[in-house]
Structures are given as structure tokens and as C-alpha cells.
C-alpha positions in Angstrom: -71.3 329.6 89.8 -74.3 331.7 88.8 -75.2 329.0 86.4 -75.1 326.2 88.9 -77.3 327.9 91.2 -79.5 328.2 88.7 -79.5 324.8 87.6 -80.4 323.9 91.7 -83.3 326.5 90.9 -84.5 325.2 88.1 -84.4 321.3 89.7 -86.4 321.9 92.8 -90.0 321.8 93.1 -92.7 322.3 95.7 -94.6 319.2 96.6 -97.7 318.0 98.6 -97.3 315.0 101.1 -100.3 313.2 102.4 -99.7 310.7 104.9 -102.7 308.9 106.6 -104.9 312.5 108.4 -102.5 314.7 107.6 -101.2 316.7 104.7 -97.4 318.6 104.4 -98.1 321.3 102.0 -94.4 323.0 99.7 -92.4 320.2 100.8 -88.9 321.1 98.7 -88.0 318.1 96.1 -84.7 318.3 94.2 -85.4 316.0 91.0 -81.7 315.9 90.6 -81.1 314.3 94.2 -81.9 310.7 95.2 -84.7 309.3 96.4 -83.1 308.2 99.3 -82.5 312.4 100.1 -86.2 313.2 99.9 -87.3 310.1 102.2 -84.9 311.3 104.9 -86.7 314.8 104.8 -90.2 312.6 105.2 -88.4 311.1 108.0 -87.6 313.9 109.8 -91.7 315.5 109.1 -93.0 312.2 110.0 -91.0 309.6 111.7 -91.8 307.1 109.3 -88.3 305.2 109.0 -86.5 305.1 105.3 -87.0 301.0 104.7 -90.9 301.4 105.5 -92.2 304.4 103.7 -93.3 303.8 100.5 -94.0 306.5 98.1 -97.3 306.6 95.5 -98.6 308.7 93.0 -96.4 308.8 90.2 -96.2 307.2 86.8 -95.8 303.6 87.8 -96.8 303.6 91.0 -94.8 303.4 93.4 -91.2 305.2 93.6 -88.7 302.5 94.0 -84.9 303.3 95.5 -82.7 304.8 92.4 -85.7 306.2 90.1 -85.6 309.0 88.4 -87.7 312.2 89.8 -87.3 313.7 86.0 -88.5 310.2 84.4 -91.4 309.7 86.6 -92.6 313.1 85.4 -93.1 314.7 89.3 -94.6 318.0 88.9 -94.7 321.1 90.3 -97.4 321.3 93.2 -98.3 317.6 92.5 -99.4 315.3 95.5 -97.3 312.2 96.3 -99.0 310.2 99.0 -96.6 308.7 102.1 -97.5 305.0 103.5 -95.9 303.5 106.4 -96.1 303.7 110.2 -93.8 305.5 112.3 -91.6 304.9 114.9 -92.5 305.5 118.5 -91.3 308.8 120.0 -88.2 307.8 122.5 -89.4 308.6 126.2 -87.3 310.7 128.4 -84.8 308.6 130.6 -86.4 307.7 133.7 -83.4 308.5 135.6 -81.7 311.9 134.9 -78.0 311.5 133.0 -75.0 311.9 135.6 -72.0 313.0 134.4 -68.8 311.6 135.2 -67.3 315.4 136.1 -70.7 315.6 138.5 -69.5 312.4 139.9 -67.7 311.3 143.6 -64.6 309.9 143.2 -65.5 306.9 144.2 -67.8 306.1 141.9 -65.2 307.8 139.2 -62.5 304.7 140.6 -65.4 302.2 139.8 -66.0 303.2 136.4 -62.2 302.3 135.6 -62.4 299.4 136.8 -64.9 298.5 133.5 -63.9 294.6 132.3 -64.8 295.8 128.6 -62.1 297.0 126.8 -61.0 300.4 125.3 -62.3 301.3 122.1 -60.6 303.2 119.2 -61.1 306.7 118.2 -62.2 307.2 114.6 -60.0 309.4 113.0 -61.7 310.6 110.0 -63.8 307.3 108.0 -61.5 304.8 110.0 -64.5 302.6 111.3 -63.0 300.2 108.5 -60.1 299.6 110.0 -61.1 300.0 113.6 -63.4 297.1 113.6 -60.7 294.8 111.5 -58.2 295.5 114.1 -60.6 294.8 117.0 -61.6 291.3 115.5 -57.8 290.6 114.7 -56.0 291.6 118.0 -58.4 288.8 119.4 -56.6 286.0 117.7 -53.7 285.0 120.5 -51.3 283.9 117.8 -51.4 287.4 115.9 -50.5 289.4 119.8 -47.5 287.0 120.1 -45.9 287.1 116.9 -46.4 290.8 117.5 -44.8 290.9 120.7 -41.9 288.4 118.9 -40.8 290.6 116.5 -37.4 291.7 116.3 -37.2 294.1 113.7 -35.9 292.8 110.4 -37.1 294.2 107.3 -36.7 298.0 105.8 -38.0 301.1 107.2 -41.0 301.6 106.5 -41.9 297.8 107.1 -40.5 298.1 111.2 -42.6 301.3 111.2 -45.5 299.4 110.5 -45.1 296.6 113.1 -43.4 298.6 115.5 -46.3 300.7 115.2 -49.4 298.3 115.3 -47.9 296.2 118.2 -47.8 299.4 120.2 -51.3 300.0 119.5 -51.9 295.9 120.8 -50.1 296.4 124.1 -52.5 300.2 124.4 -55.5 298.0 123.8 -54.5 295.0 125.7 -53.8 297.7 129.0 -57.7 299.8 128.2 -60.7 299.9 129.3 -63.8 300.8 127.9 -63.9 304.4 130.2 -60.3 305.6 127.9 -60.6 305.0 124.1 -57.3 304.7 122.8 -56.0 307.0 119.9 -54.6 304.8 117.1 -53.3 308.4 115.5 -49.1 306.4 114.9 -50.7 303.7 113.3 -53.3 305.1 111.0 -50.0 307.7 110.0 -48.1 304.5 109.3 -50.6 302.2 107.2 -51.5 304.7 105.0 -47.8 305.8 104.4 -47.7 301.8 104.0 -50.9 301.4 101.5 -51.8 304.9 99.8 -55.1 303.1 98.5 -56.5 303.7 102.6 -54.7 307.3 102.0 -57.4 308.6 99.3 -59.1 311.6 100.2 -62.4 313.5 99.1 -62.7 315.8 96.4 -61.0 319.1 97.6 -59.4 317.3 100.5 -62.1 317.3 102.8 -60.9 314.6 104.7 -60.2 310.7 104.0 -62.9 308.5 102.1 -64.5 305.7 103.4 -62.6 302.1 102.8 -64.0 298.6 102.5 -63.4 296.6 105.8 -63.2 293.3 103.6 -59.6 294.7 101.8 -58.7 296.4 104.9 -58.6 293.0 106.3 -57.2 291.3 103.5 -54.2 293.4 103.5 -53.8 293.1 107.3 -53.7 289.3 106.5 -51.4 289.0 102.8 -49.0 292.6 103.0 -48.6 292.3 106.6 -48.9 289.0 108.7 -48.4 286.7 105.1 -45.3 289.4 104.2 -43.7 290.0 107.5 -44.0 287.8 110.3 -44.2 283.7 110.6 -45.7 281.6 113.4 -44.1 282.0 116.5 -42.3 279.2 118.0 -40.8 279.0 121.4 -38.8 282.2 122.1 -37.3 282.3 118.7 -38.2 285.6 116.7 -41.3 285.8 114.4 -39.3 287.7 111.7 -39.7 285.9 108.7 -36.0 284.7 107.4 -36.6 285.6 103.2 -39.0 287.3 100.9 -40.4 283.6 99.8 -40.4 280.9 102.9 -41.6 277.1 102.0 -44.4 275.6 101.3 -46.6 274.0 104.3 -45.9 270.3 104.9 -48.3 268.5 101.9 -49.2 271.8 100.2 -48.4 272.7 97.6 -49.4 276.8 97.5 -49.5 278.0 100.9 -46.4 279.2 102.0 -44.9 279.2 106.2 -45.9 282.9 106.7 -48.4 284.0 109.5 -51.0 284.8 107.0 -50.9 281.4 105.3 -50.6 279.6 108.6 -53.6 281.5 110.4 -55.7 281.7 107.8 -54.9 279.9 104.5 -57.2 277.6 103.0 -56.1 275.1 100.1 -58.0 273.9 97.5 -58.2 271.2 94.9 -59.7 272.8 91.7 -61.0 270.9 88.9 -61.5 272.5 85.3 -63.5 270.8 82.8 -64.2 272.9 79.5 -67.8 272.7 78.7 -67.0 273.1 74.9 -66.5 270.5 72.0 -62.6 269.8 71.2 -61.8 271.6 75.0 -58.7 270.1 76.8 -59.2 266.9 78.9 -60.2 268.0 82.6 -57.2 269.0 84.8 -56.5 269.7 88.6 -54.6 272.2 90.1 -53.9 273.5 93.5 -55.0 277.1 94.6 -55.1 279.2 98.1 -57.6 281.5 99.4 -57.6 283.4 102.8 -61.4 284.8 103.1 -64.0 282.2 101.3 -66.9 284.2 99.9 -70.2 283.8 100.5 -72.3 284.9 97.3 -75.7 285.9 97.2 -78.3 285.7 94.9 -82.5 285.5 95.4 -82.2 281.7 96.4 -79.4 282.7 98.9 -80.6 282.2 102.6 -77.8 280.9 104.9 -73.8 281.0 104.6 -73.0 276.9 104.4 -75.4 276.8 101.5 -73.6 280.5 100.0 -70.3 278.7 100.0 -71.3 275.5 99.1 -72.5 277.0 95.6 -69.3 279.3 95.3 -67.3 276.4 95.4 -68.6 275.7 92.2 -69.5 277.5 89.3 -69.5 278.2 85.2 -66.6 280.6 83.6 -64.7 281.6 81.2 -60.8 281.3 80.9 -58.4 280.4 77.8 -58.7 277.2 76.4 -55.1 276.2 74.9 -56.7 273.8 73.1 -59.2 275.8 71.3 -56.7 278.8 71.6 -59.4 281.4 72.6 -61.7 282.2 75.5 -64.5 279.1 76.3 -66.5 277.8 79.0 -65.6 276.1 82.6 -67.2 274.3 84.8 -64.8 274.7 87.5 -65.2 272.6 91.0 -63.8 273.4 94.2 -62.6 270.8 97.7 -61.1 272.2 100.7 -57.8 270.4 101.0 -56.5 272.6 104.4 -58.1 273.6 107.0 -56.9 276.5 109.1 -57.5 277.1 112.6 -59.7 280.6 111.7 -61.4 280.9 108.8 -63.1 284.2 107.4 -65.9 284.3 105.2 -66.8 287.7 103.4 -70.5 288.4 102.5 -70.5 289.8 98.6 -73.2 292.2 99.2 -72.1 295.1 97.2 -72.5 294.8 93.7 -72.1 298.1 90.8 -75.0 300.0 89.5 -74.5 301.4 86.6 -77.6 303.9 87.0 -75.9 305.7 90.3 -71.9 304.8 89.6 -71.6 303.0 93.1 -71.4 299.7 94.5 -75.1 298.9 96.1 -75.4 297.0 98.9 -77.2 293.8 98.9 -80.1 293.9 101.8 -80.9 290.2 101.4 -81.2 288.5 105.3 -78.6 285.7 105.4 -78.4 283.6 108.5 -75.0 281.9 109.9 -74.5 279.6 112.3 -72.4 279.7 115.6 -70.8 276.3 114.4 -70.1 275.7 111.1 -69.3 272.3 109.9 -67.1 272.0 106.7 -66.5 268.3 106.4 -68.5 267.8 103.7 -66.5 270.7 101.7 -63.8 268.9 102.3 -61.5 266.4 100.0 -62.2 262.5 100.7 -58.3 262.6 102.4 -59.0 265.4 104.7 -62.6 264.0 105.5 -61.0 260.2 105.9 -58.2 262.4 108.5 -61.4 264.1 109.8 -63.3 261.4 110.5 -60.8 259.7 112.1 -60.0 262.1 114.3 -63.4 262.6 115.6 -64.2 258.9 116.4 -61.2 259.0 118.7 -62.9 262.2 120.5 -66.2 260.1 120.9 -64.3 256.9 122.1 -62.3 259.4 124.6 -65.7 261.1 125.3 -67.5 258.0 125.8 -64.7 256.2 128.2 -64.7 259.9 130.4 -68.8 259.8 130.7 -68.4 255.8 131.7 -66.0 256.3 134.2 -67.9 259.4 135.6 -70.8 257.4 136.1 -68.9 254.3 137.3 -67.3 257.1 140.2 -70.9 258.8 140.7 -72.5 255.6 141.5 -69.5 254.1 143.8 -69.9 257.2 145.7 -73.8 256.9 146.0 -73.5 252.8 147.1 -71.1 254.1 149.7 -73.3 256.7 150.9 -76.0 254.6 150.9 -73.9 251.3 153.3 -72.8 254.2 155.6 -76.8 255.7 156.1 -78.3 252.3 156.0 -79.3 250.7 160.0 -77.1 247.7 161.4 -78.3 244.3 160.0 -80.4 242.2 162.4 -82.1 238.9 161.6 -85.1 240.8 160.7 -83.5 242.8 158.2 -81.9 239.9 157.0 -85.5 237.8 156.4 -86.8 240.8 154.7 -84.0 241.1 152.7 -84.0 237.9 151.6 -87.6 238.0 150.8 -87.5 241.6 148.7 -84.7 239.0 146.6 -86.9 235.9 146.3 -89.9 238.7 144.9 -87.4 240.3 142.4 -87.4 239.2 138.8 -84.2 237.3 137.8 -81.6 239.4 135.4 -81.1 237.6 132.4 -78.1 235.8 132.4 -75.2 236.6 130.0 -76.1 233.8 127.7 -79.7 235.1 127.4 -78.5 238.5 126.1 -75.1 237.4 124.1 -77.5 238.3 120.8 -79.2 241.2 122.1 -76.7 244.3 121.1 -73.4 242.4 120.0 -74.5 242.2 116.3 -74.5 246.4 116.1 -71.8 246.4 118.4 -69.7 244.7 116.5 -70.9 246.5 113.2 -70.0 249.5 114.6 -66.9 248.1 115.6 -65.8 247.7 112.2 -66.7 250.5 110.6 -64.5 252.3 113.2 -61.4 250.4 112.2 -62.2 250.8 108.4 -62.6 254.8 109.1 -59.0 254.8 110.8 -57.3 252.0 108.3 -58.7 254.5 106.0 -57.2 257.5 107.3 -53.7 255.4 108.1 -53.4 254.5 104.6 -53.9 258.1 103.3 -51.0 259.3 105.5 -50.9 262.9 106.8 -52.8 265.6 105.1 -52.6 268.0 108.0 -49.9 271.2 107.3 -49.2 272.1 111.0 -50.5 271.0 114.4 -52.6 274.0 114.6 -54.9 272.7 112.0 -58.7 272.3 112.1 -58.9 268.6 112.7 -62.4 268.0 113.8 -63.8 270.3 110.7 -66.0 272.2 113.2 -65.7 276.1 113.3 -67.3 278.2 116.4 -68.0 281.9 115.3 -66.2 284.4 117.6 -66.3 287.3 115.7 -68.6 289.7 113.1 -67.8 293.0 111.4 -70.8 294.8 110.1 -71.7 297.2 107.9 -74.6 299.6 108.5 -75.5 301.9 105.1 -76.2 301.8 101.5 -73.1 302.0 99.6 -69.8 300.9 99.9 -68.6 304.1 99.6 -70.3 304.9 102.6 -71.8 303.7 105.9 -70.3 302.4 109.3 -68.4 299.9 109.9 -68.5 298.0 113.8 -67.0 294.9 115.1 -68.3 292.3 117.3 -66.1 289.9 119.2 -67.7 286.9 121.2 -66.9 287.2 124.9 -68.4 283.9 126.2 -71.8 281.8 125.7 -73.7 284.3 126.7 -72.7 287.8 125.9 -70.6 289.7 123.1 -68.6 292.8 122.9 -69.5 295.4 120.2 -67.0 297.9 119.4 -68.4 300.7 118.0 -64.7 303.0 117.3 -64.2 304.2 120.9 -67.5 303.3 122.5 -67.8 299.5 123.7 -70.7 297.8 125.0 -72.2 294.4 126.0 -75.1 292.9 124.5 -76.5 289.2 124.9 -75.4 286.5 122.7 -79.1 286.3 121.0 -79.3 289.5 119.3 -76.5 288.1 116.8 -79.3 287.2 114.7 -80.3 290.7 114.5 -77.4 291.1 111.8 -78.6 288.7 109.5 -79.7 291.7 107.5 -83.1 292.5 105.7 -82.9 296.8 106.5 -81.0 299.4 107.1 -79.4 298.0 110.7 -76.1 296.5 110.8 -75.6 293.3 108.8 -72.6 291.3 108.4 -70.0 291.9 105.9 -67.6 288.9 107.8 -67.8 286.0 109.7 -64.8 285.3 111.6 -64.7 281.2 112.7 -61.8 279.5 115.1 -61.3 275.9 114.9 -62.9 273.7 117.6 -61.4 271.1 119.7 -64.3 269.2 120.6 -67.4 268.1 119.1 -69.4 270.6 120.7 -69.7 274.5 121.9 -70.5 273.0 125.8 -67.5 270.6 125.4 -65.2 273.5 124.4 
């Protein structure tokens, strides 16, 4: 022990801070502690947030994140200069903070009747799992099969459902004034999973998960595993360990997981080396696309455009040894939610963690996928969606057919009783006005791109009709349209650290963020906030449901 305390000794030095006027004389530096540990004590002298200070005066210049205070040859007594401005000092509340114990009753019965939600207590680094179970309870179909099962299955798998579809109904009854205390569930899925059960060194407490395999296992070891769509009153219980495959797939199987969230692909391999097999096609399945990111990377259509296709390296049976593939995905299936998982933590070897990439990336609140698509499912697609726009068109004609019937009737009732007078004047306003064209002066005027468009609609749905059905169930995405309903973030450095919080789209206008067991609202604009870029809360995963219509104010 003696020797490790001297080893602290023997790392820390006294340094001098000048930032703009003034000057912070024996500021303590540990060489063997991050950089990120000395910018949070410049926070706290000067306000100056982490992601603006920038730190000069050493060997280099400037001391960038991960450096080493030993290698940049920091002295004792030497003066490191501070840039960046700080944040504004919060002002006092205007209005002094009431406590709900200092509170009437009355106004004690109006706080319960909050329309948010309850929240969920963290119980020790369970923000991971709080926020994927707030996103997840939001999708109707995984409440019901919930509520619809009957219990077959071992143990420790009823446990597990038993469990989490108690915790539904608690947070389905809640509001946002009594969090609820998930403490059966947590118990349950680690008993379940032991990988969320590790702890910290000397069991002080559990460590922080990644949301992104939270949620996968939620999805593949519980809904894909246990429980099947529901339909009608029957149970959800799945009947065997290995139900069929979807109608015309050919990998995803009739299990909730598959059925809410499976997306099949066509892959293509083509082996980029001399005396390689001939290119083949297989099918394979994926329940989270991912969204890479690299310094080109600026918006998630584009991310998982370019992840759909890619250079590796697999066996070659022809060449008998490891070579080069150019492989090349299309969507085949579209579910009816699809999640897509931001790859923003990537190992350093330098600090033995997985960093976080900062890099802003923008998504959008629809997200079209046709053009991912195979030509079947866009022929299907496109079908589809021309039927919507006939249907669309027809209902706006008829509307404006029964909007101006109504206004000429308003208009006969209002108007004076006719008298000769009237009827001269009449008559003379129609000898003034211009003569409409008669149908054989306009029979060339539009009918050319009528027709023309006319045609191509029949070849699109010949097309599709000749293809046959590529569709697995009837809850499939058939327009290819996506509207985002719901985020989970991740606010820190490291995946080993941080916060997780979810955010769940309440209507045009406003969202819900669930923040463990506090919930708030905030307006549908600041979404953008989480594109990323500092140390805020960016998103980790997008969580899209399948659209009806052809457009957000449609749906």
C-alpha cells in the first residue's frame, strides 16, 4: 500500500493555469490520470465546459483527448494556458421551489392526474435497460402478446415473462408523479442473462451495459424465443423450440422477434481474387440494421446505404484459404418496425476501452427504404402505393365535388328572387363572357400524358401481379415508408460508461423523454439536438414503425 501511495506521490505535480486575465497558481495534475480528469477540475475553477477548453503549452501544442501527460513532458511548476469561453452562471429560479409535502391537497390531487407516464427507478447502472424497455412497451403488438401468454416454457423462462408483463401493466397504470420499481424484473433478467449480472471490481455494484445488446436480447432470447404474434384470443406461447419459416422467406422464422422486427436480405458474394468461385446468393436475417460511420458519414439513409455493401474476407472453397469479397446487400422483407443502431463506439487500444464516436449524424422522421429494396419488393411497393394515390386522389375529388355542391346551394338559397331585370343582366354578364372551349378543342390538350401515365400505372401493377406475393404477413411495411417514434441516447465517453435515456414520440408536436424515473415533455424540434457533435445526448438507436400512408399528415 505504502508503495502505491507513493507512486500517486511521485505522479502528481503542481501546475499553473492561465486562462484569459486570470491565473490559477498549484493546480494538482496526476500524469497518470486522463486528460479528461484534469479538464473536469478546470471546469469546476472556470466554467469552461469539457468539449470547448483547449489546452496549450506543451510539446506539440495542444493536448488532445487520450495523450500522455508523461510523453508530453509536463513539468513541475510549468504553465499550461486554458482557452475557451465559459458557460453562463444559472440564475436563481424566479419563482421559489414548492414542495409537494408544502403543498394543499388539492393541488397534490392535480399533480396525479399528470398524462406523462411513470418512469423507472435505476437500480444501480440500469439506465440501459430502462430506456430499452420504455421504447419497447410502446410497440402495441409486444403489450398483447404479453398480456397472451399462458405460461409454457421452464421455470426460469415464466419467471421472465411473468415478470416483465407485470412491470407492463405497472407502467401502463403510472404516472409520471410515482416512478415504478422494476426491482422483480431486473432480479429475473439477470438470473436469465448473467452477461447484465457483471459487477465491478470488489463488487461495488453492477457495471454499466450497452443498451444496443440489451435490446437485442429483449428482441432474439425473449420475444424471437418465447412468444409468437398474437392472433385472436388464442395464446402467444410459441408451440416448439423451432416454428416455420415466414410465408416466402426463407430465414426468418414465425416468432415475435422475427415477425416485429426481422428484416431479410438477399446477399450477393463475388470473390475479388483470380480462380475465386463464381458469384453466389444466399438469404440472411438481421433485426437492428447498422448505421456505420466514418469521416464522410453525415446522415443515416446514406450510413446504411454504404453498410449494405462492403469488401471482406471469408473462406474461399475454391482457393481453400481466406480471400477477398465484395459482398452486396437488398432488403427482401420489410417489417413493420425497424431499428437501426448507430456504431459509435469503436476500441482504443491506447486506453483499453471502446471510444465513442462524436461525429453529428442527422436522421430523418420518415425514412424511405424503397430504393434498398429488391426489384420484387419495390415492383410490390410500387404497386401498392399507386393504389393509395388513386384512392387519395378519388377522396380529394369527391371532397371538392361535395365542398362546391354545398357552396352553389348556399349561394341559390342567399341569392334575390329573379325578376326580368335580373334576368336581362343575366343574360348580358353571359353574352360578355368568353366561350369555354368545347370538348373537341381540348381532346389533345392533356389526354396524351394522361394516357401515358395511364400505362405506366398498369405496367407497375402487371408488374407486381406477375411477381406474385413477396409480403411474409399482413403486418408488413408495404408502402416502404418508416416514421421515427422512438430514440435511445447515450450521453458519455465510453461505453463502459455514460447514461443511457429514451425518447418515445407522443404526437407531431411533442415527445416524451424518460430519463429512469423522471419524465418530461419537450417539443418535437429539439430531436435534432441528438444528432451528436459533444458531450449531450446523441443517438445510439433509431426506432422506425411502418406507415400506412404516403405521408406523416395523412397518418
Amino acid at each position: 500500500r505504502l508503495a502505491f501511495l507513493l507512486q500517486i506521490y511521485m505522479s502528481t505535480i503542481n501546475v499553473t493555469v492561465k486562462w484569459g486575465k486570470k491565473k490559477f497558481e498549484a493546480v494538482e495534475l496526476d500524469k497518470s490520470a486522463p486528460v479528461d480528469l484534469f479538464k473536469a477540475q478546470l471546469f469546476a475553477l472556470t466554467n469552461v465546459p469539457v468539449e470547448r477548453q483547449k489546452i496549450m503549452g506543451v510539446k506539440g501544442g495542444t493536448v488532445k483527448d487520450g495523450a500522455d501527460w508523461e510523453a508530453l513532458g509536463v513539468k513541475q511548476g510549468q504553465v499550461l494556458m486554458l482557452m475557451g469561453s465559459a458557460e453562463a452562471v444559472p440564475e436563481a429560479p424566479a419563482e421559489k421551489t414548492i414542495f409537494v409535502e408544502d403543498m394543499p391537497a388539492v393541488d397534490v390531487a392535480a399533480l396525479t392526474a399528470s398524462k406523462n407516464p411513470g418512469g423507472l427507478t435505476n437500480l444501480g447502472n440500469t439506465c440501459y435497460l430502462n430506456s430499452s424497455l420504455q421504447v419497447m412497451i410502446r410497440i402495441p403488438e409486444v403489450s398483447l402478446a404479453l398480456q397472451k401468454y399462458a405460461g409454457t416454457g421452464g421455470e426460469s423462462e415464466k419467471a421472465l415473462l411473468f415478470a416483465m408483463r407485470e412491470l407492463v401493466g405497472e407502467l401502463e397504470r403510472s404516472n409520471a408523479t410515482q416512478e415504478v420499481r422494476p426491482f422483480k424484473f431486473v432480479s429475473v433478467f439477470r438470473q436469465n442473462f448473467p452477461m447484465f449480472a457483471q459487477q465491478a471490481e470488489g463488487g461495488r455494484g453492477f457495471v454499466q451495459q450497452d443498451a444496443q445488446e440489451c435490446w437485442s436480447t429483449l428482441v432474439t432470447n425473449v420475444l424471437a424465443q418465447r412468444l409468437k404474434l398474437p392472433d385472436g384470443g388464442a395464446p402467444s406461447d410459441l408451440d416448439n423450440a423451432s416454428p416455420p419459416l415466414l410465408p416466402h422467406q426463407q430465414e426468418l422464422r414465425d416468432n415475435l422477434g422475427d415477425a416485429l422486427f426481422g428484416v431479410e436480405k438477399v446477399t450477393r458474394y463475388a470473390c475479388a481474387e483470380a480462380g475465386g468461385e463464381e458469384p453466389y446468393e444466399k438469404r440472411e436475417k438481421d433485426t437492428v440494421l447498422k448505421c456505420h460511420i466514418n469521416e464522410k458519414t453525415a446522415h443515416l439513409y446514406t450510413a446504411v446505404e454504404a453498410s449494405l455493401s462492403e469488401s471482406i474476407e471469408k473462406h474461399s472453397a475454391a482457393l481453400g484459404r481466406e480471400a477477398l469479397f465484395d459482398k452486396t446487400e437488398q432488403i427482401a422483407r420489410l417489417p413493420p418496425y425497424l431499428a437501426v443502431n448507430f456504431v459509435r463506439f469503436q476500441y482504443r487500444k491506447d486506453t483499453e476501452k471502446r471510444a465513442k464516436i462524436l461525429r453529428p449524424i442527422s436522421f430523418p422522421d420518415v425514412l424511405d427504404v424503397r430504393n434498398l429494396c429488391t426489384k420484387e419488393l419495390q415492383a410490390n411497393i410500387a404497386s401498392h402505393n399507386n393504389r393509395l394515390e388513386e384512392a387519395r386522389d378519388k377522396a380529394a375529388a369527391d371532397k371538392a365535388s361535395a365542398d362546391k355542391a354545398a357552396a352553389d346551394k348556399a349561394a341559390a338559397a342567399a341569392a334575390p328572387a329573379d325578376t326580368g331585370e335580373h334576368t336581362l343582366a343575366g343574360a348580358a354578364a353571359l353574352a360578355a363572357k368568353p366561350a369555354e372551349p368545347t370538348p373537341m378543342e381540348t381532346e389533345g390538350a392533356g389526354s396524351s400524358g394522361e394516357a401515358d401515365r395511364s400505362k405506366a400505372v398498369e405496367e407497375i401493377h402487371a408488374e407486381a401481379a406477375r411477381i406474385g406475393p413477396v409480403h411474409a404477413l399482413e403486418c408488413d411495411n408495404r408502402t416502404g415508408q418508416y416514421e421515427l417514434f422512438g430514440i435511445i441516447t447515450h450521453q458519455g465517453r465510453t461505453a463502459e460508461g455514460g447514461h443511457y435515456v429514451a425518447w418515445v414520440k407522443r404526437d407531431a408536436k411533442t415527445w416524451l423523454v424518460f430519463d429512469d424515473e423522471t419524465v418530461a415533455e419537450v417539443d418535437a424540434p429539439r430531436i435534432k439536438e441528438l444528432y451528436g457533435g459533444g458531450d449531450w445526448h446523441i443517438a445510439y438507436m433509431c426506432l422506425y414503425r411502418k406507415m400506412e400512408t404516403l405521408s406523416l399528415e395523412e397518418e
